[in-house]
matplotlib code that plots the C-alpha trace (Angstrom):
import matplotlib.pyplot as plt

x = [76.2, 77.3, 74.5, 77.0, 77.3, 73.0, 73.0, 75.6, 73.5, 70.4, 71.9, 72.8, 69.4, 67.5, 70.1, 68.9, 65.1, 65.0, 67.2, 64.6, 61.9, 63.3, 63.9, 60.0, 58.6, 60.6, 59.2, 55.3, 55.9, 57.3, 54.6, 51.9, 53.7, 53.1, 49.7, 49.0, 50.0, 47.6, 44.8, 45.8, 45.7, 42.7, 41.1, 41.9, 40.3, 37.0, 36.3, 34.5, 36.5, 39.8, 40.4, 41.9, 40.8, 42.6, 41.7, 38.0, 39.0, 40.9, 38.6, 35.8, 37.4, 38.5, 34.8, 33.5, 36.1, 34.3, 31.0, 32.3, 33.2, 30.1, 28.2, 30.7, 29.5, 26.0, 26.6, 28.1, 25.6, 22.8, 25.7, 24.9, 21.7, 19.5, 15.7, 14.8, 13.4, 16.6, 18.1, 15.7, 15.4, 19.4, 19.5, 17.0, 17.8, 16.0, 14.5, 15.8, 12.5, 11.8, 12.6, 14.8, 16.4, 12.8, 13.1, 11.9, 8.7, 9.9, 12.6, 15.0, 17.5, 16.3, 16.6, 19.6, 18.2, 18.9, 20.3, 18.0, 18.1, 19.4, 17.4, 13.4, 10.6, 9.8, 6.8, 7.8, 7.0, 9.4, 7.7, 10.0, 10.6, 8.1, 7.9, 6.7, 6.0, 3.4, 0.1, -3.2, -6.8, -7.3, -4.2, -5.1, -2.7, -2.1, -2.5, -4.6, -3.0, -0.6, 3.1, 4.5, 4.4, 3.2, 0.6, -0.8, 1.5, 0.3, 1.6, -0.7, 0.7, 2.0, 0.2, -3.0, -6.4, -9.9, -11.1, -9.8, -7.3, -6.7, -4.1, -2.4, -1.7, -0.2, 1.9, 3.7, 4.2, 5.6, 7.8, 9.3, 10.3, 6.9, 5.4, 2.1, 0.0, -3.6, -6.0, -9.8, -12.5, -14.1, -10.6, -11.3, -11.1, -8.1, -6.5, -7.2, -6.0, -2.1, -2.3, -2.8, 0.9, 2.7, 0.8, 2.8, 6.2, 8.2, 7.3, 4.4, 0.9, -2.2, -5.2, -8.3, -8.7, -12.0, -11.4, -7.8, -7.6, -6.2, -6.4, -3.3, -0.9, 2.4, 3.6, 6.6, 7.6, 8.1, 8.1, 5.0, 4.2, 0.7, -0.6, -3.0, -3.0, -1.9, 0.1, 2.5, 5.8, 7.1, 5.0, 6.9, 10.3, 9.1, 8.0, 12.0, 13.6, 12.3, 10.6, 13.2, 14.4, 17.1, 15.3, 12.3, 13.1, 12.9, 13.6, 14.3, 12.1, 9.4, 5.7, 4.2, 2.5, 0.5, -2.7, -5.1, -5.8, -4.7, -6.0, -3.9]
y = [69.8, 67.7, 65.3, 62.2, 63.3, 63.0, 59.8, 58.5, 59.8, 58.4, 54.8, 55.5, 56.6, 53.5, 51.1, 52.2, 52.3, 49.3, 48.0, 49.9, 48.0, 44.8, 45.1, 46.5, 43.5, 41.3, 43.0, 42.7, 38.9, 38.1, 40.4, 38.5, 35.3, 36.1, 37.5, 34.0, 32.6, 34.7, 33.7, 29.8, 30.1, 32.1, 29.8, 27.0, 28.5, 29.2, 26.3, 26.9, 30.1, 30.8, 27.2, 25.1, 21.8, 19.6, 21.4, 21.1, 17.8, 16.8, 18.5, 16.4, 12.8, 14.2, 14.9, 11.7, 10.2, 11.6, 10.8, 7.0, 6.0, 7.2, 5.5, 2.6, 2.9, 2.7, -0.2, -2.1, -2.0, -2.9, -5.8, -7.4, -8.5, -7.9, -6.4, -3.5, -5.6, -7.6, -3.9, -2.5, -6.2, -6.3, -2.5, -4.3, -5.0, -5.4, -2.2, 0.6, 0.2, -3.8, -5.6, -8.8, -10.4, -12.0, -15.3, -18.5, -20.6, -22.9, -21.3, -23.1, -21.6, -20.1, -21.4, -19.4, -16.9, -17.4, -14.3, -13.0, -14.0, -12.7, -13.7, -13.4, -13.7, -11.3, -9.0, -9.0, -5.7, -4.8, -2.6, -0.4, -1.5, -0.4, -1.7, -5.0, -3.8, -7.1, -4.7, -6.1, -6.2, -5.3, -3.5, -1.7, -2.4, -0.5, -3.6, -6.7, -9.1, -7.1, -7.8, -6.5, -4.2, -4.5, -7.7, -9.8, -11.5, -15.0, -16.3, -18.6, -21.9, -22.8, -25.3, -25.4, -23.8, -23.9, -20.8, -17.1, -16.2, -13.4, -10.8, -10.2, -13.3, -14.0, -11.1, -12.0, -16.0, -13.9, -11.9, -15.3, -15.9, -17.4, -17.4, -16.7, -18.1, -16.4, -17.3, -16.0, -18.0, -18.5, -20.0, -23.3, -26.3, -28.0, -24.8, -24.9, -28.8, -27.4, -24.9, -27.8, -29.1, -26.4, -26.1, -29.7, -27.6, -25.5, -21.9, -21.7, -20.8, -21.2, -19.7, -18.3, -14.0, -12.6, -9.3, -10.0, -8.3, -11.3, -14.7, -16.1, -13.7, -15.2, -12.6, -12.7, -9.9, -7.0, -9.0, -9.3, -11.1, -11.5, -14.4, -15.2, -18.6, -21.5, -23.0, -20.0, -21.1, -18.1, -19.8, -22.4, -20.1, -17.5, -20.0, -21.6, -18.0, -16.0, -18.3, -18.0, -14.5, -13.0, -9.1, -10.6, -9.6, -12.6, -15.3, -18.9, -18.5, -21.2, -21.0, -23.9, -23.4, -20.3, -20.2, -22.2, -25.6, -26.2, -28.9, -31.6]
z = [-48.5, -51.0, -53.0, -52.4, -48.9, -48.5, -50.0, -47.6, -44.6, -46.6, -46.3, -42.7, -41.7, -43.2, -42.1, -38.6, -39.2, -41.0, -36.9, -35.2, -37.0, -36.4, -32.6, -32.4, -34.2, -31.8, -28.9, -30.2, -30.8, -26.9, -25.5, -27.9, -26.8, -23.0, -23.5, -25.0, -21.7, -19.7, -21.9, -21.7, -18.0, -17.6, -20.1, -17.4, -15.0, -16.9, -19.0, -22.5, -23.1, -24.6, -24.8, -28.1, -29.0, -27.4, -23.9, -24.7, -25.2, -21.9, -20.0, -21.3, -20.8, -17.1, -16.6, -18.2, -15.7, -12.8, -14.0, -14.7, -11.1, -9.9, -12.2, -11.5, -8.1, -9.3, -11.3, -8.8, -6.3, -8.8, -10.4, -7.3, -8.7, -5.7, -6.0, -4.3, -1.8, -1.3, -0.9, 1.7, 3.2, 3.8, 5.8, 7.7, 12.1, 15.0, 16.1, 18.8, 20.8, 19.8, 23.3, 22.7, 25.8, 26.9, 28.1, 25.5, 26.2, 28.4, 29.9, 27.3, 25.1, 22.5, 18.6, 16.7, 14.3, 10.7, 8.5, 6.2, 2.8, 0.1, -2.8, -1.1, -3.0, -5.4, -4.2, -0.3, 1.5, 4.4, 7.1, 9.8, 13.9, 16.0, 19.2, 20.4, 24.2, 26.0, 26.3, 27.5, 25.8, 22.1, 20.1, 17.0, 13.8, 11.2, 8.7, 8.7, 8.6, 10.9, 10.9, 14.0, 17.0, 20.5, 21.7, 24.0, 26.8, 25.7, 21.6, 19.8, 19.2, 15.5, 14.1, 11.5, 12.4, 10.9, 12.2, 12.7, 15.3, 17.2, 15.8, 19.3, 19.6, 16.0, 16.2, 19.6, 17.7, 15.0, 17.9, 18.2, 14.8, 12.9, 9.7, 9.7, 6.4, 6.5, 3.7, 2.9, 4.8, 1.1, -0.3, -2.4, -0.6, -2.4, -1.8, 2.1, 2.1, 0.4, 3.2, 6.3, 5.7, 6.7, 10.0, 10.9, 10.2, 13.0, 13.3, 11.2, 11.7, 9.2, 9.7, 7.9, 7.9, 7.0, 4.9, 3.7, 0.2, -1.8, -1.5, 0.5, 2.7, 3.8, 7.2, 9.3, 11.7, 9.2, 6.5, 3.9, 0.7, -1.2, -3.0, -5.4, -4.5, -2.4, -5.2, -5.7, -5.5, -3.9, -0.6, -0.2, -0.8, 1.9, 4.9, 4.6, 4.4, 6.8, 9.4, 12.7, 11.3, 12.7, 12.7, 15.1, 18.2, 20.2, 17.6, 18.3, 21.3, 20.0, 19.8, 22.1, 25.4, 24.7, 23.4, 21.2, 19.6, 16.1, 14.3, 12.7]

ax = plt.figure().add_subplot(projection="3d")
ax.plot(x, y, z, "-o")
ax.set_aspect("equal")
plt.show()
């Protein structure tokens, strides 16, 4: 063979390896391309790996999303501005087994119950439904002063009194919508004397309780607030909210006729 003869077929022979070469490299770069892909979507489906940038990124704003409407949630119930006592107060109703189709004292119609508020007195305790069954002879309660469950078939009348009164009596006035204002026996006078007025009102009872804890108690049926004092504003706030409330049972249905003589 001649040598101009190899060098032709020299040429020929790279021409095609350098074609070979190219159409490889080609190949490499689509299947790269198309692994790429896999790994993109497989990163989707794992979050953390496999994953550029601006994934990370996206898929952190889309969970801050999430997180922000439930804490938007959150923030709108407390944006309300109620305590949590305004909250537990307003899930608050008349109890399964609390009996309220009685009829009034007097046979009249009964008083209309007013909603509860929605701005009590800071410090209130609300207490669950019971019952409030008429039972006869002593009933034990779980609290003194007690603020609801079952009692006596007579109420004590509302009004102002200078010495103790029976619970089972207080609790079924309470049954009909009254605030009941007990004080210590050893309260100060002048203290005693802010206390009478509210005996004159509707619905309210005052009346001395040996062993109460603090000072002044203010109780309506499931509804509690303590006091150090006679002058607390937050008196006068919880006898016009929640005397006549609309989760005692028999609201509205008075407390005259029963039992005992209050002084005026």
């Amino acid at each position: 063979m001649s040598i101009e003869r190899l060098a032709r077929e020299s040429r020929t022979g790279l021409r095609g390896t350098k074609v070979a070469l190219l159409i490889l490299t080609g190949a490499l770069v689509l299947t790269g391309a198309a692994c790429g892909g896999d790994a993109t979507g497989s990163a989707s489906q794992e979050p953390g790996k496999g994953q550029g940038p601006e994934k990370a990124e996206k898929d952190t704003v889309g969970s801050g999303s999430t997180s922000g409407e439930s804490t938007a949630g959150e923030t709108t119930a407390r944006g309300t501005g109620l305590s949590g006592e305004a909250t537990e107060l307003a899930r608050a109703k008349v109890g399964e087994k609390e009996i309220s189709n009685m009829l009034p004292a007097g046979g009249q119609k009964p008083d209309p119950p007013r909603p509860l508020p929605e701005n009590p007195p800071e410090g209130i305790e609300v207490y669950a439904a019971t019952t409030n069954k008429i039972v006869k002879g002593p009933v034990a309660y779980d609290r003194q002063p007690p603020t609801n469950g079952n009692h006596d078939p007579l109420w004590q009348n509302c009004g102002f009194y200078e010495k103790p009164i029976k619970d089972r009596h207080a609790v079924h006035s309470m049954d009909h919508g009254v605030v009941w204002i007990t004080h210590r026996p050893d309260l100060p006078a002048r203290q005693i004397e802010a206390l009478r007025p509210y005996g004159d009102e509707r619905y309210v009872i005052v009346s001395p309780y040996p062993g109460q804890d603090v000072p002044v108690i203010a109780t309506s049926w499931r509804v509690q607030l303590k006091l150090e004092g006679s002058g607390d504003p937050r008196l006068r706030q919880f006898v016009d909210q929640f005397r006549i409330s609309e989760i005692s049972p028999l609201s509205g249905n008075r407390c005259s006729l029963g039992v005992g003589n209050p002084k005026g």
